[in-house]
LUMLUMRO-97075 format. One record per residue: residue number from 0; residue in one letter; x, y, z of N, C-alpha, C, O in turn. Coordinates in nm, 4 decimals. Example, Ala and Ser with C-alpha at 12.3 -4.5 7.8 and 13.67 -1.06 7.14 Angstrom:
{0; a; {1.3190; -0.5690; 0.7800}; {1.2300; -0.4500; 0.7800}; {1.3200; -0.3300; 0.7800}; {1.4236; -0.3319; 0.8465}}
{1; s; {1.2850; -0.2250; 0.7080}; {1.3670; -0.1060; 0.7140}; {1.2900; 0.0030; 0.7870}; {1.3409; 0.1138; 0.8039}}
//
This chain:
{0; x; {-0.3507; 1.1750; -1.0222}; {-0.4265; 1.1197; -0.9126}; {-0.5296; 1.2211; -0.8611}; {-0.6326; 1.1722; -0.8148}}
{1; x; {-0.5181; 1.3508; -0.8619}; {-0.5880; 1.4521; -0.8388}; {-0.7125; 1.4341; -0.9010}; {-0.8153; 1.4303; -0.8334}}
{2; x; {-0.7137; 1.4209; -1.0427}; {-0.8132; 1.4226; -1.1101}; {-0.9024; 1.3025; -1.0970}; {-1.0143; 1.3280; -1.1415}}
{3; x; {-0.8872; 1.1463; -1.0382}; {-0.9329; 1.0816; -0.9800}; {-1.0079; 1.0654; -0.8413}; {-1.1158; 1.0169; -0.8072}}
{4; x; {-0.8981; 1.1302; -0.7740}; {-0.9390; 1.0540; -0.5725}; {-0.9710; 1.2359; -0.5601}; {-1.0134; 1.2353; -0.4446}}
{5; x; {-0.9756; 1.3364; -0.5893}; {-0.9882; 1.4682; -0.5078}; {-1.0906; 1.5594; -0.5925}; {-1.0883; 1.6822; -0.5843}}
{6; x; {-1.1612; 1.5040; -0.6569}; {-1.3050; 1.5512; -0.7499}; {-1.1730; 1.6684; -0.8413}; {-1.1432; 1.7788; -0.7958}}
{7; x; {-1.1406; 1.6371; -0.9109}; {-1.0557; 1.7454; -1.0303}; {-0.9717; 1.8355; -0.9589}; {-0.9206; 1.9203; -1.0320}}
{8; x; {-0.9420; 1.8428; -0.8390}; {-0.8347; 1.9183; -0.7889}; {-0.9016; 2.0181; -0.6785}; {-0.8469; 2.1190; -0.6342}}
{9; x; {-1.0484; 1.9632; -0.6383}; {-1.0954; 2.0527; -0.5716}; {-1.1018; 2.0251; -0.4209}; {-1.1088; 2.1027; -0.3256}}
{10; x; {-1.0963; 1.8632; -0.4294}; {-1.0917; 1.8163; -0.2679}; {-0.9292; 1.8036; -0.2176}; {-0.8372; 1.8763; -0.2550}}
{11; x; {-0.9216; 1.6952; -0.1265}; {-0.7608; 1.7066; -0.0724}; {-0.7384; 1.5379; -0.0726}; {-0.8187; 1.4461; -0.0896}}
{12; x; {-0.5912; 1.5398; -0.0457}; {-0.5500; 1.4156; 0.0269}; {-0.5179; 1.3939; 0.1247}; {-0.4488; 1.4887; 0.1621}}
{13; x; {-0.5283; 1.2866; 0.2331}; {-0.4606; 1.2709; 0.3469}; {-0.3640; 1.1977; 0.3390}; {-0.3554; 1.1052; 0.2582}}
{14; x; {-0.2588; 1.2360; 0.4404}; {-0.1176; 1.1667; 0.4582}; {-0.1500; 1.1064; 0.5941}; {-0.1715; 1.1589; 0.7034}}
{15; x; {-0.1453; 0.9219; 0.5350}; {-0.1933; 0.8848; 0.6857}; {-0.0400; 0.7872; 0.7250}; {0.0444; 0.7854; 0.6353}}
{16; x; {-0.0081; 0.7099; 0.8556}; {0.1061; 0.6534; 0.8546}; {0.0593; 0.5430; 0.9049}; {-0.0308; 0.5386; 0.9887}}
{17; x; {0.1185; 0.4452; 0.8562}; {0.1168; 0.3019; 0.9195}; {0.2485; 0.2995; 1.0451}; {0.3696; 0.3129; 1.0274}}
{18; x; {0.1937; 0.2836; 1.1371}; {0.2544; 0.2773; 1.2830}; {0.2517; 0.1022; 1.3194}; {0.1631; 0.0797; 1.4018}}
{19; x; {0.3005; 0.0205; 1.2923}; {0.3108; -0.1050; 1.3275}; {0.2861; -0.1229; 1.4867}; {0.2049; -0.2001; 1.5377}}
{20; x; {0.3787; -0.0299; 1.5571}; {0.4339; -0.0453; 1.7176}; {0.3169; 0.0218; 1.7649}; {0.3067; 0.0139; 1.8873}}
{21; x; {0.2243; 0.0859; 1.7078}; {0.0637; 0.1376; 1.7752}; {-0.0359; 0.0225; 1.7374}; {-0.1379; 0.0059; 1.8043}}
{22; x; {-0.0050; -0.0594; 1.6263}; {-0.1058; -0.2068; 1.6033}; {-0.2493; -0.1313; 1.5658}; {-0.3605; -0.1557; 1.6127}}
{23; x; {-0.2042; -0.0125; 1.4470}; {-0.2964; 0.0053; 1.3624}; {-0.3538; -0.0096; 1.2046}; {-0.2734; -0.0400; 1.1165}}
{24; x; {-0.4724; 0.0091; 1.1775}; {-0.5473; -0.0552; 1.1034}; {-0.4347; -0.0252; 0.9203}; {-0.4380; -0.1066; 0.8280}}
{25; x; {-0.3682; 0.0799; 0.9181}; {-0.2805; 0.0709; 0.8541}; {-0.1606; 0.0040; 0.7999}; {-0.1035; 0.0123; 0.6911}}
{26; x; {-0.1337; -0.0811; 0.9327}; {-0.0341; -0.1890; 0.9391}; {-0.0514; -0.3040; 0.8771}; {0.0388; -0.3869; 0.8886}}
{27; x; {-0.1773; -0.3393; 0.7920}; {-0.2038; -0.4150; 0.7643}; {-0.2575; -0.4125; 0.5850}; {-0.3186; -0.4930; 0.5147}}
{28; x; {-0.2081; -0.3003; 0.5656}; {-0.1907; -0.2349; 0.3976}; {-0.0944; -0.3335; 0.3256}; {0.0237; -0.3563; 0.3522}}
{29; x; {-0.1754; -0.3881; 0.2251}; {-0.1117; -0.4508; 0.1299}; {-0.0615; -0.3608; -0.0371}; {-0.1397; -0.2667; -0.0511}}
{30; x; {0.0019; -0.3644; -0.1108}; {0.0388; -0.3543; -0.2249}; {-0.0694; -0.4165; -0.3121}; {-0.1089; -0.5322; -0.2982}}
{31; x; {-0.1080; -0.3423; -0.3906}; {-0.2119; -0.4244; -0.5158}; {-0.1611; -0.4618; -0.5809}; {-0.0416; -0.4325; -0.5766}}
{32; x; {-0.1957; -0.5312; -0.6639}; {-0.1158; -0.6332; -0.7570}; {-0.2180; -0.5733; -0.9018}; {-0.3368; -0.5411; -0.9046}}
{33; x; {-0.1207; -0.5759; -1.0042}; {-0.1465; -0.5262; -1.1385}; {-0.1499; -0.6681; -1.2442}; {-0.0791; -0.7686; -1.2384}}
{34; x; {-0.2400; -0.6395; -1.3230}; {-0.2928; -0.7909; -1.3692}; {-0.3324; -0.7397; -1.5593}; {-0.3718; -0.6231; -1.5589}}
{35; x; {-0.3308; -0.7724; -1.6390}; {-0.3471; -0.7832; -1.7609}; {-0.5099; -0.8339; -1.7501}; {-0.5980; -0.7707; -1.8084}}
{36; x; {-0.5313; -0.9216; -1.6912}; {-0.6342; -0.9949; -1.6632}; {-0.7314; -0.9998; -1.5092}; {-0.6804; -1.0124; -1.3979}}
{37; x; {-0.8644; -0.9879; -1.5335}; {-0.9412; -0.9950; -1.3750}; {-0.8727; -1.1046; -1.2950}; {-0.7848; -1.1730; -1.3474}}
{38; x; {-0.8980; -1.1165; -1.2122}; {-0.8327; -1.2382; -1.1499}; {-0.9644; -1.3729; -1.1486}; {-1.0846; -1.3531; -1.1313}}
{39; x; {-0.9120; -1.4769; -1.1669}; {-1.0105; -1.6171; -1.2207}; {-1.0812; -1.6403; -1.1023}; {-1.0086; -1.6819; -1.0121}}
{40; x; {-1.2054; -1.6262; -1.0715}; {-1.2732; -1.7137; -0.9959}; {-1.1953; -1.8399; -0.8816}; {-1.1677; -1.8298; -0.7621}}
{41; x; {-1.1737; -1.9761; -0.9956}; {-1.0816; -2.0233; -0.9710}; {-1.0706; -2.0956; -1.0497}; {-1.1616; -2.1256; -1.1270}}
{42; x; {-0.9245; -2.1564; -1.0518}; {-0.8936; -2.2256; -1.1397}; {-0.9929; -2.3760; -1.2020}; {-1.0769; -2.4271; -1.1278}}
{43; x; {-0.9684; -2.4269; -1.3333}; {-1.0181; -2.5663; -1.3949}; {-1.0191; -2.6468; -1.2069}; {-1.1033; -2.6676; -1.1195}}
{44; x; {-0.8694; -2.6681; -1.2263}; {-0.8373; -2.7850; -1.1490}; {-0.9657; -2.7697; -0.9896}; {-1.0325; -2.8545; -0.9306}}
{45; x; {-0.9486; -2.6165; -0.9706}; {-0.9912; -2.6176; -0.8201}; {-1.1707; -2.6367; -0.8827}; {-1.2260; -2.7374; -0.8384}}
{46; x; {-1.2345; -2.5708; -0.9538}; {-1.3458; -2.6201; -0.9574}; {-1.4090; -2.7743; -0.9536}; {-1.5046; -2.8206; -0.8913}}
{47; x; {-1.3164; -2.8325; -1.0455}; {-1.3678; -2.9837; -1.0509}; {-1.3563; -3.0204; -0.9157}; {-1.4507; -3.0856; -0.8710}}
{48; x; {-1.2497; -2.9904; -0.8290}; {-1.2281; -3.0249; -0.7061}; {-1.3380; -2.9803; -0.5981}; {-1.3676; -3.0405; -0.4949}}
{49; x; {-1.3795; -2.8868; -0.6361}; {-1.5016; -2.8404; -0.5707}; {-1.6303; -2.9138; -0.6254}; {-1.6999; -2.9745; -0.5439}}
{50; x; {-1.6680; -2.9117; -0.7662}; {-1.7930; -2.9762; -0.7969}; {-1.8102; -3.1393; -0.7523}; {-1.9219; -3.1884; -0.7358}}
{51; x; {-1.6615; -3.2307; -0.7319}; {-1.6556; -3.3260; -0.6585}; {-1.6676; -3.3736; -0.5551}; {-1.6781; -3.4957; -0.5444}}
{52; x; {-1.6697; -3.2888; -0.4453}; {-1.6425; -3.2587; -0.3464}; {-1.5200; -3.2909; -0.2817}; {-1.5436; -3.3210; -0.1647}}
{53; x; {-1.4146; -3.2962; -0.3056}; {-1.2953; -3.3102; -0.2804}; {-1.2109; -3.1552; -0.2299}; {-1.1446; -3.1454; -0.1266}}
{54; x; {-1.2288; -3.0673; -0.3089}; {-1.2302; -2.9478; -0.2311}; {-1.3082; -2.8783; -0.1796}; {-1.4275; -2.9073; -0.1878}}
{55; x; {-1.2704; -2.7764; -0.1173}; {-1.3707; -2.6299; -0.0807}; {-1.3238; -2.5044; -0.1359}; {-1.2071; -2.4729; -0.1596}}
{56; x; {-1.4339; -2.4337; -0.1540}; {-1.4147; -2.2697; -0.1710}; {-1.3318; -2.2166; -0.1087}; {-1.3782; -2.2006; 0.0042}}
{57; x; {-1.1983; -2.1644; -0.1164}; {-1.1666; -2.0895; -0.0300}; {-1.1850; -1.8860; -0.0414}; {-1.1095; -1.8025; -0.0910}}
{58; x; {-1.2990; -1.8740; 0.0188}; {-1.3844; -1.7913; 0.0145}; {-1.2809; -1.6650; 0.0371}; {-1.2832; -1.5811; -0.0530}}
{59; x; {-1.1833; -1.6396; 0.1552}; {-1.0793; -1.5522; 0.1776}; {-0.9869; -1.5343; 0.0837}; {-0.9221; -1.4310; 0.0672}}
{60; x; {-0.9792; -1.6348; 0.0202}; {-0.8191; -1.6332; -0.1142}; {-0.9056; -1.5662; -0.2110}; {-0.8451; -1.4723; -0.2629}}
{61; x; {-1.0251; -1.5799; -0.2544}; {-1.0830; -1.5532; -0.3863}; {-1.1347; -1.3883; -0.3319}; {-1.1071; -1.3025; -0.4157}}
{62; x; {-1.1919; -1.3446; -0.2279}; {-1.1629; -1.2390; -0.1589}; {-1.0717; -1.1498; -0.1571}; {-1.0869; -1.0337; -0.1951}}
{63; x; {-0.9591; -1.2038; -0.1077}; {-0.7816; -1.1048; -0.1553}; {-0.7827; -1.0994; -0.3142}; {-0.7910; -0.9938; -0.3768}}
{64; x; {-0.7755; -1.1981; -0.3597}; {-0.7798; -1.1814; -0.4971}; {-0.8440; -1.0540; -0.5662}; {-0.7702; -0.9889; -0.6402}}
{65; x; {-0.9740; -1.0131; -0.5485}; {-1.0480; -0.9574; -0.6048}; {-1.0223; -0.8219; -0.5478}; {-1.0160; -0.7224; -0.6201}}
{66; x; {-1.0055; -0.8174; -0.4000}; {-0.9573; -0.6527; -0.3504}; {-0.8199; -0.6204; -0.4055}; {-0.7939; -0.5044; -0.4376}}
{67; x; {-0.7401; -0.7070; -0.4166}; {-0.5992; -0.6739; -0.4138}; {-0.5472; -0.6640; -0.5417}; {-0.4348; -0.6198; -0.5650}}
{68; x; {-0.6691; -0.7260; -0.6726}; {-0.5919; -0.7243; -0.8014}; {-0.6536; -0.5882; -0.8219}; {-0.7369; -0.5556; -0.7374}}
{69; x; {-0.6215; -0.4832; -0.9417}; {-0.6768; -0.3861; -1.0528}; {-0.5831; -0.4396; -1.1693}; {-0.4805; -0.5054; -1.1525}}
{70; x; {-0.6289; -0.4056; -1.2713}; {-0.6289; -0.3547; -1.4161}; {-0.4958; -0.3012; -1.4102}; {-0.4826; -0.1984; -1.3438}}
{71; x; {-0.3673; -0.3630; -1.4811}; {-0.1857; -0.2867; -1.5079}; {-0.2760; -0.1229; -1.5549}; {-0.1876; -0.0441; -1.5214}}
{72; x; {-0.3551; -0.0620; -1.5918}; {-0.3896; 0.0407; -1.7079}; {-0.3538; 0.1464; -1.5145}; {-0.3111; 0.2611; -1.5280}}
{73; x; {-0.3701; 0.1076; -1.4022}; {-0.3790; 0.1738; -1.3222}; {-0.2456; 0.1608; -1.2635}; {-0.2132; 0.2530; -1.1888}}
{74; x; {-0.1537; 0.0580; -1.2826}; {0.0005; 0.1002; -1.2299}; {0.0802; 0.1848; -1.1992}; {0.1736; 0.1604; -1.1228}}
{75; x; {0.0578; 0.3097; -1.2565}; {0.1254; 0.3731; -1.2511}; {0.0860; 0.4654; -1.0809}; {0.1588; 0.5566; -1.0415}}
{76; x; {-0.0530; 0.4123; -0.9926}; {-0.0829; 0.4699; -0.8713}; {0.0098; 0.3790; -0.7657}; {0.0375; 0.4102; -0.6499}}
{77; x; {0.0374; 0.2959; -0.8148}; {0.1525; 0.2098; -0.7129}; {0.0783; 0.2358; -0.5651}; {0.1098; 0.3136; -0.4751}}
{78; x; {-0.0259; 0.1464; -0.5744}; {-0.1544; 0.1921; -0.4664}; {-0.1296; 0.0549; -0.3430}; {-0.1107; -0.0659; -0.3574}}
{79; x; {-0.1395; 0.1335; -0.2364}; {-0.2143; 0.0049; -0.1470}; {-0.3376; -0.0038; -0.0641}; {-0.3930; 0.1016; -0.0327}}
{80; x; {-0.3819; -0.1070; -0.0290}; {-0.5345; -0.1388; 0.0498}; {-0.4879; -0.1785; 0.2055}; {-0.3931; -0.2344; 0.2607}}
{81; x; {-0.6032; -0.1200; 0.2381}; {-0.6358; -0.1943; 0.3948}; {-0.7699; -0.2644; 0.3166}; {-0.8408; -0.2186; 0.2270}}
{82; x; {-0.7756; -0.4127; 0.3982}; {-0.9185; -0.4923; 0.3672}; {-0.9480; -0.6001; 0.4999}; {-0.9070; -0.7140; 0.5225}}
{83; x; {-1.0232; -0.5238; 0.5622}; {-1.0749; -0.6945; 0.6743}; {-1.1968; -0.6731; 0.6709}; {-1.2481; -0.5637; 0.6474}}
{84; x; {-1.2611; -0.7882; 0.6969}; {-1.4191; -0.8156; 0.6712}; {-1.4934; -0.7073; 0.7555}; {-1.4523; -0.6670; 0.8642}}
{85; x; {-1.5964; -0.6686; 0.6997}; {-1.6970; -0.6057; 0.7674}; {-1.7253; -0.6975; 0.9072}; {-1.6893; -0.8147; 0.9186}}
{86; x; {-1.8281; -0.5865; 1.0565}; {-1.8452; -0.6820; 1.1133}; {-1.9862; -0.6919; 1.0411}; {-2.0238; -0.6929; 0.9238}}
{87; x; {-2.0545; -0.6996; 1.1818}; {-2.2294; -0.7438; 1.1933}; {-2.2963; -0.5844; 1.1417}; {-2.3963; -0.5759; 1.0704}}
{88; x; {-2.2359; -0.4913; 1.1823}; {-2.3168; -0.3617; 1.1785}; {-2.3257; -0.3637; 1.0080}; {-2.2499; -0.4018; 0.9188}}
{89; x; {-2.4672; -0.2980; 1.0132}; {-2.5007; -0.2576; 0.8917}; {-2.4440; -0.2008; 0.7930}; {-2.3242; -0.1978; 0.8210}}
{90; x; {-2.4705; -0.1285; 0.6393}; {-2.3715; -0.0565; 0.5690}; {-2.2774; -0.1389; 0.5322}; {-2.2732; -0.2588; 0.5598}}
{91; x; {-2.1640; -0.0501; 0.4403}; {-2.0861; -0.1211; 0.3446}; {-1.9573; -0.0705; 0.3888}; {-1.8738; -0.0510; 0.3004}}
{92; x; {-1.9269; -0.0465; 0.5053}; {-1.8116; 0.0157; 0.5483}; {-1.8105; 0.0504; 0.7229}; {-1.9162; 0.0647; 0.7842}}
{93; x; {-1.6933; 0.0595; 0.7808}; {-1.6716; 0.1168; 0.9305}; {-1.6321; 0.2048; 0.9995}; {-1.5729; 0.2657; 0.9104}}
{94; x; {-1.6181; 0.2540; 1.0728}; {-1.5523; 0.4376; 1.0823}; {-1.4443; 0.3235; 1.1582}; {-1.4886; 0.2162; 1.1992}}
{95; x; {-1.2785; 0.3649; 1.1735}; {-1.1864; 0.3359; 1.2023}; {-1.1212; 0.4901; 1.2598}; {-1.1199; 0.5969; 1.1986}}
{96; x; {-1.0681; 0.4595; 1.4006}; {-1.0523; 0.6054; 1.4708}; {-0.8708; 0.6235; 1.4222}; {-0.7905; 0.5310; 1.4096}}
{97; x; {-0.8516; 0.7335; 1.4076}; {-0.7307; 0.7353; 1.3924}; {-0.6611; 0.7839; 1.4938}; {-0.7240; 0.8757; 1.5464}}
{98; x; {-0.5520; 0.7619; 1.5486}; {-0.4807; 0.8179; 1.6553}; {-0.4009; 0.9552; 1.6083}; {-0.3403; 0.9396; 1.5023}}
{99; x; {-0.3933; 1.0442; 1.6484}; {-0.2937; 1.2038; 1.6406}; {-0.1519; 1.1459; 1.5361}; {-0.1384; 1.1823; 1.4193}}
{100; x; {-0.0651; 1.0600; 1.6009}; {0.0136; 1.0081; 1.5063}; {0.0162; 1.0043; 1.3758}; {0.0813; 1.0686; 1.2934}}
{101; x; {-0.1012; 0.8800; 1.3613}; {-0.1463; 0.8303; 1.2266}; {-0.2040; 0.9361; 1.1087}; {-0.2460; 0.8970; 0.9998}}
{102; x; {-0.1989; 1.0657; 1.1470}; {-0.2298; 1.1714; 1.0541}; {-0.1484; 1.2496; 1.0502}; {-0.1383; 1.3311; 1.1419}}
{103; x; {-0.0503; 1.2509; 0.9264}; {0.0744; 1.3293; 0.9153}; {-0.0224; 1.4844; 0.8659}; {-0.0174; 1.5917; 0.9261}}
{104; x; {-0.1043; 1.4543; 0.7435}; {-0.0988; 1.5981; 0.6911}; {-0.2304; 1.5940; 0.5499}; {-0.2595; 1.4978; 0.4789}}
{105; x; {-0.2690; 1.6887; 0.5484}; {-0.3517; 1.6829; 0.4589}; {-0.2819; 1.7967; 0.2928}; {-0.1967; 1.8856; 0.2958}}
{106; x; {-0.3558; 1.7469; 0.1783}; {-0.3108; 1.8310; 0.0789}; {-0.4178; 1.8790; 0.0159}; {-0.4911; 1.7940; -0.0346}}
{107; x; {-0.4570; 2.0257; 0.0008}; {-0.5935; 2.0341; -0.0642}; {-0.5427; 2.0826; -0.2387}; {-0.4367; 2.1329; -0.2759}}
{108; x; {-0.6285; 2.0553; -0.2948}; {-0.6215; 2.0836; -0.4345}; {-0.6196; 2.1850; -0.4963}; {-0.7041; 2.2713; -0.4726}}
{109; x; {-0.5261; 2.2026; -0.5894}; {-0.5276; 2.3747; -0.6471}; {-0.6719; 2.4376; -0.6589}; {-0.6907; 2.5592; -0.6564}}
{110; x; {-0.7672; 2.3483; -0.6714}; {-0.9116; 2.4198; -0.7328}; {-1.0164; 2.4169; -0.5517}; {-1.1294; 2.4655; -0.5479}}
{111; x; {-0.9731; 2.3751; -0.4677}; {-1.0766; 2.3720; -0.3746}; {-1.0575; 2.5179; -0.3234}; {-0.9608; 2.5937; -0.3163}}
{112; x; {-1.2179; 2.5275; -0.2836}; {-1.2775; 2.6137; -0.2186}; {-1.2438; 2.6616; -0.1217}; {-1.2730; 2.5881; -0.0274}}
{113; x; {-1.1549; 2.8240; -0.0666}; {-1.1951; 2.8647; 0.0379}; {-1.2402; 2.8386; 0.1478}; {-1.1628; 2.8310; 0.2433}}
{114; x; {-1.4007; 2.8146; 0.1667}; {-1.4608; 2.7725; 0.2545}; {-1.4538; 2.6102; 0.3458}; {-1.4699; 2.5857; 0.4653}}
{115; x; {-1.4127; 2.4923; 0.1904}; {-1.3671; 2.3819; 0.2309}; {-1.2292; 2.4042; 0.2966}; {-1.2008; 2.3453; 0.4009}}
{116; x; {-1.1785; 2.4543; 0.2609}; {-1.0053; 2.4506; 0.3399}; {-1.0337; 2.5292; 0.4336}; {-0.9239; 2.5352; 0.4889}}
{117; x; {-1.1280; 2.6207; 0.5164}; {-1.1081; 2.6757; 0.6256}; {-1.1766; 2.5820; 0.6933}; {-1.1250; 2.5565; 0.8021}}
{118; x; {-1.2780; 2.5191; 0.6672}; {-1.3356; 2.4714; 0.7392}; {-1.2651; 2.3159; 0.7799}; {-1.2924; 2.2702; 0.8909}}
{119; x; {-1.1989; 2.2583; 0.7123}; {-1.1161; 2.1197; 0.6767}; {-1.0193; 2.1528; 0.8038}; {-0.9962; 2.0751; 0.8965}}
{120; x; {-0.9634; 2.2952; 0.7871}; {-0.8418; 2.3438; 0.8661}; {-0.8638; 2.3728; 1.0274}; {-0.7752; 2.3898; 1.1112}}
{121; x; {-0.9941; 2.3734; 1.0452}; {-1.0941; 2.3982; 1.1756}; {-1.0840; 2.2429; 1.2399}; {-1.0518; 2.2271; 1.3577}}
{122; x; {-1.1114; 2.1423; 1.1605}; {-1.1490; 2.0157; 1.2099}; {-1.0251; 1.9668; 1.2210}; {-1.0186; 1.8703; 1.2971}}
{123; x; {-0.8926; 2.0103; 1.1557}; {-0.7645; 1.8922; 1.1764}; {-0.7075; 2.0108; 1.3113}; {-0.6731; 1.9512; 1.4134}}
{124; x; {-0.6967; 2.1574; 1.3175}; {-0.6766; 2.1884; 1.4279}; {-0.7042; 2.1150; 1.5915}; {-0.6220; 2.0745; 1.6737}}
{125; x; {-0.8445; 2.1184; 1.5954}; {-0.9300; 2.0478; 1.6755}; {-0.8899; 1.9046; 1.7290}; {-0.8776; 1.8769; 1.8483}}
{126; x; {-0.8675; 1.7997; 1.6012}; {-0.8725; 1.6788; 1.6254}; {-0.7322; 1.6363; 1.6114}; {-0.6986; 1.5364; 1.6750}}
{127; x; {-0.6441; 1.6971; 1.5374}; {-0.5046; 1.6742; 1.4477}; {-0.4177; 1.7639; 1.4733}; {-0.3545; 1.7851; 1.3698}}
{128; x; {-0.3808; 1.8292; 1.5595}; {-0.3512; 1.9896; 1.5902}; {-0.1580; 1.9560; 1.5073}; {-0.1192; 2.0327; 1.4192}}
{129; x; {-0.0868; 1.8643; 1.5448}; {0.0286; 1.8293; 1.4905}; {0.0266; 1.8234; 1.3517}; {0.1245; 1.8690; 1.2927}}
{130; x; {-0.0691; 1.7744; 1.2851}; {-0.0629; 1.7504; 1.1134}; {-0.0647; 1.8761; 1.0255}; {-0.1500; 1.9619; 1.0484}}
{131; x; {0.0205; 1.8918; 0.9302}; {0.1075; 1.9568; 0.8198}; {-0.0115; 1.9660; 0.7323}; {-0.0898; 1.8787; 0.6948}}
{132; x; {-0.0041; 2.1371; 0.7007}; {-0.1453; 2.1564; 0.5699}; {-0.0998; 2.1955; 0.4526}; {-0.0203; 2.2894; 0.4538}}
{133; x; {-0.1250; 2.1551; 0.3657}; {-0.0252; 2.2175; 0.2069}; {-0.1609; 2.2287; 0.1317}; {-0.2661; 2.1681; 0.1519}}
{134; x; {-0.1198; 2.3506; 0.0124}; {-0.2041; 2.3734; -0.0428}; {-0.1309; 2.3473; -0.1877}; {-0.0109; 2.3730; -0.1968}}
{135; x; {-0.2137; 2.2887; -0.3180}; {-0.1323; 2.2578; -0.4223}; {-0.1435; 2.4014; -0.4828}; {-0.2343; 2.4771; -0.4484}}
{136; x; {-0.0260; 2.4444; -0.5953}; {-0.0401; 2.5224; -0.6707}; {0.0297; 2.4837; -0.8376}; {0.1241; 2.4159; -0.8781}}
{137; x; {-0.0682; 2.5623; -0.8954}; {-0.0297; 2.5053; -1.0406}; {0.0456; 2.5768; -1.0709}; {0.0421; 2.6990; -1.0570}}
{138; x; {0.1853; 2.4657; -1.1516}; {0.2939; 2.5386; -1.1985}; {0.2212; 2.5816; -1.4057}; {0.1496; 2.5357; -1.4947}}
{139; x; {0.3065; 2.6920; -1.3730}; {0.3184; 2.7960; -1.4949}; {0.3587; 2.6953; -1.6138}; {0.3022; 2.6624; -1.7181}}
{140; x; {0.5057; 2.6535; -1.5406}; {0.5949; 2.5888; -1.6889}; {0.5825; 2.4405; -1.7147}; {0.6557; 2.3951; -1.8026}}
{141; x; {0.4926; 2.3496; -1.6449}; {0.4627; 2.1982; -1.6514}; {0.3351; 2.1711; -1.6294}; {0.2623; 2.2504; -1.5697}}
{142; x; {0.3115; 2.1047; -1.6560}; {0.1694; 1.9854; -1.6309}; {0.2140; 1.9351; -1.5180}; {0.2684; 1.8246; -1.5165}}
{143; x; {0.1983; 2.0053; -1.4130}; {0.1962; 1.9889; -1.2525}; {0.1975; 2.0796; -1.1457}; {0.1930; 2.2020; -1.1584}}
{144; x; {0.2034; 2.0192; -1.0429}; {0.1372; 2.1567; -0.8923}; {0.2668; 2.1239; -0.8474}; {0.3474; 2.0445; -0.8960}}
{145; x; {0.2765; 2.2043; -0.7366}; {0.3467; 2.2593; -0.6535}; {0.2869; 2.2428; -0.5259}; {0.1664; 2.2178; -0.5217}}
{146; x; {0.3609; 2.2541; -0.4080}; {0.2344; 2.2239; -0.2428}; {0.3489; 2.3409; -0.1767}; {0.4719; 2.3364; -0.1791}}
{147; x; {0.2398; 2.4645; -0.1072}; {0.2898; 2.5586; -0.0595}; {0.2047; 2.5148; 0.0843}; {0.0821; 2.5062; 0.0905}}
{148; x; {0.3148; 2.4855; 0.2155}; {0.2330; 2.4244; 0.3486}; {0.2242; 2.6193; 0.3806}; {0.2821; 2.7240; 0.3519}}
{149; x; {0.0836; 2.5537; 0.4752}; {-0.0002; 2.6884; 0.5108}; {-0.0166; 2.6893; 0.6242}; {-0.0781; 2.7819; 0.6770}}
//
């Protein structure tokens, strides 16, 4: 996963928590679903039903569908999503505030920079002062790290 979500081991991860009883944006993380196949538009039946007019699009189902399926080739991230519609504001995304809670801890990557982890370590002090810092380290005898908290 390193070599995916943290640029080759140089950025970090965050450990965030879904708090239900705070009614945050986490609470609402689904499980992706792993598929052999994209997920269909929609089905024979529902199109004719649509080109007839007998049905409608249901624009939200075909929506989940498409955020919530990936490719089985990625299963093994046993991943989940947050997804609710954009509002009106511009851009392709929203800043969502996190509460002190909701940030357990960050993990930076065996290969990041010095300067990124002091400076990373400046901003969760500041904003996160409770959250846990680990740094990965590469083991000697496996094809894997180690997290030494700092």
């Amino acid at each position: 996963m390193w070599a995916h979500y943290a640029r080759d081991h140089t950025g970090a991860v965050l450990e965030l928590w879904s708090l239900p009883e705070e009614d945050n944006a986490l609470s609402v993380s689904e499980a992706v679903e792993y598929s052999d196949t994209p997920p269909a538009f929609f089905t024979e039946e529902a199109f004719l039903d649509l080109f007839t007019g007998v049905g409608q699009l249901d624009v939200k189902a075909l929506t989940r569908r498409s955020v919530y399926t990936k490719s089985n080739h990625w299963a093994y991230e046993k991943e989940w999503r947050v997804y609710y519609p954009l509002s009106d504001k511009p851009g392709l995304f929203e800043y969502t505030n996190l509460r002190e809670s909701e940030f357990k801890a960050i993990y930076f990557g065996c290969r990041a920079e010095p300067a990124f982890i002091a400076s990373a370590r400046a901003l969760i002090a500041q904003h996160y002062p409770g959250a846990a810092q680990w740094v990965a380290e590469r083991r000697k005898d496996a094809y894997a790290v180690t997290f030494r908290e700092i």
